[in-house]
C-alpha positions as a LaTeX table, in Angstrom:
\begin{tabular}{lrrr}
\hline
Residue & $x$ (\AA) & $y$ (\AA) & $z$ (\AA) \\
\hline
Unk1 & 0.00 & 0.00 & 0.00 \\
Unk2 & 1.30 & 3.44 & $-0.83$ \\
Unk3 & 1.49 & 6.67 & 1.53 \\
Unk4 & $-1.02$ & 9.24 & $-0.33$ \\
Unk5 & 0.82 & 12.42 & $-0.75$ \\
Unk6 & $-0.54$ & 15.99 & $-0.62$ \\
Unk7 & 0.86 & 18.39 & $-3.32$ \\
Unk8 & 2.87 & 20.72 & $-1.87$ \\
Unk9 & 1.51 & 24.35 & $-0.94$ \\
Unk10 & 2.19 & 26.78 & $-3.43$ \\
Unk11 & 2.01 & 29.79 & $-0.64$ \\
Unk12 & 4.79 & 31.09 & 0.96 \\
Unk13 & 6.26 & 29.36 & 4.01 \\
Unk14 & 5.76 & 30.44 & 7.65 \\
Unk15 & 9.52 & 31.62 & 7.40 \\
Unk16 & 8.58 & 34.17 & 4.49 \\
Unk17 & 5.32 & 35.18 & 6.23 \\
Unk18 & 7.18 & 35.79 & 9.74 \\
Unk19 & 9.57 & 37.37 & 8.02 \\
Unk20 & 7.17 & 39.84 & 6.36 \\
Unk21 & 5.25 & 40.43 & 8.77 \\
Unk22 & 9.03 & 41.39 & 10.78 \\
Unk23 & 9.25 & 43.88 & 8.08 \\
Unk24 & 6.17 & 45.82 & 8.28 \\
Unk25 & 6.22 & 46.12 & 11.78 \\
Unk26 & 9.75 & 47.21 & 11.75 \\
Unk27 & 8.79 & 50.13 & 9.69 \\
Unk28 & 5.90 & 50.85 & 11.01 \\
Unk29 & 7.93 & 51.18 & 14.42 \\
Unk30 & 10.51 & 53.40 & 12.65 \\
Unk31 & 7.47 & 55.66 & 11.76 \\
Unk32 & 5.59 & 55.96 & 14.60 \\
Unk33 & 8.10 & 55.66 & 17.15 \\
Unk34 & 10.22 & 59.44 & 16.75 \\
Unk35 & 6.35 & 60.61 & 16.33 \\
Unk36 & 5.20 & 60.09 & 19.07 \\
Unk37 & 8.56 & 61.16 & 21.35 \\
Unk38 & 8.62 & 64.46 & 19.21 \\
Unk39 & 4.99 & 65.42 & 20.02 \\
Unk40 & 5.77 & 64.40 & 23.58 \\
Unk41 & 8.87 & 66.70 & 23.50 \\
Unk42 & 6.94 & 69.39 & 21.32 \\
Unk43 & 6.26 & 71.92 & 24.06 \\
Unk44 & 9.28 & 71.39 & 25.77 \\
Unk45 & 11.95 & 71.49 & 23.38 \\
Unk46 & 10.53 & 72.03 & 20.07 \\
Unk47 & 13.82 & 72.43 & 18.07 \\
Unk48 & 14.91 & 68.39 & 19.58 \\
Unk49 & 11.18 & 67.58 & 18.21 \\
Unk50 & 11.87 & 69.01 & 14.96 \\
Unk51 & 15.55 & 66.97 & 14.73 \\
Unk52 & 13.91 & 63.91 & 15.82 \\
Unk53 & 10.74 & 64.07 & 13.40 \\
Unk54 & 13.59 & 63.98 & 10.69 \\
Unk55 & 15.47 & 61.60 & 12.38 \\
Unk56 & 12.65 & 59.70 & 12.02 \\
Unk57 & 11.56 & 60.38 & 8.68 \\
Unk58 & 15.49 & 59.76 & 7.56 \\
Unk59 & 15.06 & 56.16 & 8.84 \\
Unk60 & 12.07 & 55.56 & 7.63 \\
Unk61 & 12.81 & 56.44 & 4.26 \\
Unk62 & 16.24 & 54.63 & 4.31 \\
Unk63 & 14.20 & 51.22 & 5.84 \\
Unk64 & 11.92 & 51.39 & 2.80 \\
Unk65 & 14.78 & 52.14 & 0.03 \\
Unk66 & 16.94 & 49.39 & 1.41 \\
Unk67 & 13.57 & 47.18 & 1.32 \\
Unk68 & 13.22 & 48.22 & $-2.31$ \\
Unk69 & 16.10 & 47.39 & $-3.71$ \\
Unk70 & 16.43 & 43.86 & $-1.95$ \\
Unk71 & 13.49 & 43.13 & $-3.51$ \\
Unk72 & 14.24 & 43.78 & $-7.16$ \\
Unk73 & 17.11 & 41.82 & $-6.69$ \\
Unk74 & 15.45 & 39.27 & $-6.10$ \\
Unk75 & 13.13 & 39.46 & $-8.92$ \\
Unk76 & 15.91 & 39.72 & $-11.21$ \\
Unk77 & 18.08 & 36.40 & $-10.02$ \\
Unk78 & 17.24 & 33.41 & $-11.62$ \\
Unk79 & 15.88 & 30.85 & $-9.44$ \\
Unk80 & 17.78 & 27.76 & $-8.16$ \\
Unk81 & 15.04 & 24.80 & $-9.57$ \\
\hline
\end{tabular}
């Protein structure tokens, strides 16, 4: 008697969805993050608010270009099969 065998999921894995989900809430930490410590500091030292909304911004932007590029890399590499 033979073992039936399932065909193989063509989703991603749980490694590729942990690791996207990783991503978005890395950035979304990166944005809200320097928002919310510059509003707290916005009354109190408003020119430190102003560096760290760019701060902020600066990282964010850099998170997403760096996110961009790795993935049309990818796209362009032929795949191992």
């Amino acid at each position: 008697m033979t073992r039936m065998r399932w065909p193989r999921s063509r989703g991603p894995s749980r490694g590729e969805t942990f690791a996207r989900k990783l991503r978005v809430a890395l950035v979304l930490t990166i944005i809200v993050a320097p928002l919310t410590v510059a509003v707290a500091w916005l009354f109190y030292r408003p020119m430190i608010s102003l560096g760290i909304v760019a701060l902020g911004a600066a990282l964010a932007y850099g998170v997403m270009r760096v996110g961009v590029k790795n993935r049309t890399a990818s796209m362009t590499e032929p795949s191992a099969a």
